[in-house]
N, C-alpha and C positions, 0 to 999 in steps of 0.2 A: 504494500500500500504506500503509493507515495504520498506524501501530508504537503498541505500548499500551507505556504505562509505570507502571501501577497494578492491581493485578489487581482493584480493583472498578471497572475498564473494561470488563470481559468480563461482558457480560451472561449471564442464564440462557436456555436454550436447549428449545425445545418437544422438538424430535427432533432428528436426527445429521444430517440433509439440513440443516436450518438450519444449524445446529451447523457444517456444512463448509461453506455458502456464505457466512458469515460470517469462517471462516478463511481461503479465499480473496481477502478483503481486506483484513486485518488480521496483523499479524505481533508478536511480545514482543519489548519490548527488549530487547537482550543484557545489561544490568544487570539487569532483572528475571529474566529465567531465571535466569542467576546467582544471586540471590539465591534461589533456588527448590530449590539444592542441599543438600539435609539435612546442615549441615555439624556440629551440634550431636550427631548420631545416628550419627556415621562408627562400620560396622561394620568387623570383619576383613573381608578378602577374598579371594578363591583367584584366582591368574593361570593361565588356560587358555589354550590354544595351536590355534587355528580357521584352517584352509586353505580361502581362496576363489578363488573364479576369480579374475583378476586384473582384467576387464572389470565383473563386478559388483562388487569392492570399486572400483572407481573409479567406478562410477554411485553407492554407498552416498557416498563422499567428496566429489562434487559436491551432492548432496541436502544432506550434515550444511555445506558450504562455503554452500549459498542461506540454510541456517537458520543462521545465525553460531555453530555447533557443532563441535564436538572430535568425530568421528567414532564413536569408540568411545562416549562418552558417549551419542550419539544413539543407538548398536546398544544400548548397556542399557537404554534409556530404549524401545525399541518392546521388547525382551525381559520386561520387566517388565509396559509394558502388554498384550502377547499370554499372561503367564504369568496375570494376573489374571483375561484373558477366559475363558481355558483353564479355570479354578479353580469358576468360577462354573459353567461349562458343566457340571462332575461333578455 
């Protein structure tokens, strides 16, 4: 796995097939994510209270553990990219 540590290491991408075989061997560093966190723009926030199975939040917790991520962070972070596909689609 190679680990990018500048994001003009990420080339541009013809389509999503590239796009994914390309992530498939490449990972971000956990300083660069980090720094990826809009910390300039901290909006308010609501805390919600979401019941899972206990089987899939511990597959959710193993995925966000491979990706060197805070678990929750990773569930906003696919919430947000599925709320923009969604937005597009209307």
């Amino acid at each position: 796995m190679e680990i990018i540590h500048k994001w003009d290491e990420i080339p541009e991408f013809d389509d999503a097939e590239t796009e994914s075989a390309w992530w498939a061997t490449h990972a971000l560093d956990v300083r660069l994510m980090n720094s990826a966190v809009l910390k300039e723009s901290v909006r308010e926030s609501t805390t919600i209270t979401l019941r899972f199975d206990p089987r899939m939040l511990a597959r959710i917790k193993r995925i966000a553990r491979s990706r060197f991520l805070n678990y929750q962070s990773m569930m906003k972070q696919w919430l947000s990219e599925r709320l923009e596909q969604e937005m597009k689609e209307l």
